[in-house]
N, C-alpha and C positions, 0 to 999 in steps of 0.2 A: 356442823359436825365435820370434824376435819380426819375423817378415816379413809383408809383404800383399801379393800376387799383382797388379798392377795392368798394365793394359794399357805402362806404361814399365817396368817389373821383368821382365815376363814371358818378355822372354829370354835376362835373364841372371839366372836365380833362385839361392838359394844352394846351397849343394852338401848340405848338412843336409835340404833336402828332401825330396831325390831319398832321399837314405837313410834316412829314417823314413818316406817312403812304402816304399821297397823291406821294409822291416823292417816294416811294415802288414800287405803285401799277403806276406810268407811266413808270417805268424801267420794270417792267413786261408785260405789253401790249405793249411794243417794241419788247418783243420775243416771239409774238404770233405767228401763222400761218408760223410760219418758217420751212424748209424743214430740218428734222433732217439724215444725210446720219448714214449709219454704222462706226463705225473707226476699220479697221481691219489693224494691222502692221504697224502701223505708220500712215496710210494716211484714208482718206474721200473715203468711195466709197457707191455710189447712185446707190439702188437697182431697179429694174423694177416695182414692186409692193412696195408699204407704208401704214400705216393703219393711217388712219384721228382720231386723240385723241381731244375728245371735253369736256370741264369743267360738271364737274357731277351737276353743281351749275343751267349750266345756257347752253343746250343743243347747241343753236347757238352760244356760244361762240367756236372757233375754237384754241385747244393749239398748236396744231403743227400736220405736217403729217412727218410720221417717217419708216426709211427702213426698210421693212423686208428681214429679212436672208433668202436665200438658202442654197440650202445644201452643195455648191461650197463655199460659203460665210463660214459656218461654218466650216467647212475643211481647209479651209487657216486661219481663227481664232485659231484654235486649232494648227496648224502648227505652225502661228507663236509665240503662248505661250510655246509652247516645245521650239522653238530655242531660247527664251530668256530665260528660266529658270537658264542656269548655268549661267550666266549672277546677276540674283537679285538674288542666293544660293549666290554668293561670293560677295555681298555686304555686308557689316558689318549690321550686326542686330542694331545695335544705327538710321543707315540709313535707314533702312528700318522701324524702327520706325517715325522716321522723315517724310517719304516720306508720309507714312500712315496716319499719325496725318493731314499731307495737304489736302490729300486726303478729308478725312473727314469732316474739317472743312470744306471746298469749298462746299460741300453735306450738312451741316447745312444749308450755305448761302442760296443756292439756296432752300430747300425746307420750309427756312423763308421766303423766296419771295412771293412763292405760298401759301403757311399759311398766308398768308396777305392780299393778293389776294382773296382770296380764304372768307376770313371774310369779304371786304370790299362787296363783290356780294353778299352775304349774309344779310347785314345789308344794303346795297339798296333795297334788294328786299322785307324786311319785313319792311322798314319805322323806321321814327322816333320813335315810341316809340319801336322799337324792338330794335332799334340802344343803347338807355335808357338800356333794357331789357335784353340786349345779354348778357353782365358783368357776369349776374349770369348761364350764358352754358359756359364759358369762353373764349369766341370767343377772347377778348381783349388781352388775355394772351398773344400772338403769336406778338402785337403789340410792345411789349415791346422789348427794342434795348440792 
């Protein structure tokens, strides 16, 4: 979509918007309330204790409950970052550029998701004419693909 949200656009945006936000924001309330474990060493491990993280937008909203470390937990983390270290030393630096550049984009993705998310709970909870109104806090920005 090749649009830009501007204070003259803003109220008649195109109808592709609205439906790749809408299509956004059902991909992200599918990974609500999911159980986030640790990843230490390769694998999933589900701690005894988690802390319930809830949208600052919208208090009953529920994002996920997620492990917390112990100090067993942290110990084998740290272990096994020592044993792979000469491991990604002796990866060619072009690769470890490569690897990083994934990394990151994949962390754009997802915190476009929630940036989306995150605008839509916002402009339902202030209404139509905030939805109008938002443009100029730049809440739209984020919409943009």
């Amino acid at each position: 979509m090749n649009f830009k949200l501007t204070y003259a656009t803003m109220f008649n945006p195109p109808a592709e918007m609205h439906t790749r936000f809408d299509a956004a924001l059902a991909e992200l309330n599918r990974s609500f309330r999911r159980d986030h474990p640790l990843y230490i060493n390769g694998e999933d491990r589900v701690s005894a204790k988690h802390d319930t993280r809830r949208s600052p937008i919208d208090q009953r909203r529920i994002l996920g409950h997620f492990s917390l470390a112990t100090v067993d937990d942290v110990n084998d983390a740290m272990a096994a970052a020592h044993a792979s270290f000469p491991g990604w030393r002796a990866t060619p630096m072009e690769e470890r550029v490569r690897l990083l550049k994934r990394v990151a984009a994949a962390d754009r993705r997802t915190r476009l998701r929630y940036r989306r998310s995150d605008c839509r709970w916002k402009l339902e909870r202030i209404g139509w004419k905030g939805w109008r109104s938002a443009g100029d806090s730049g809440l739209f920005q984020s919409l943009r693909g």
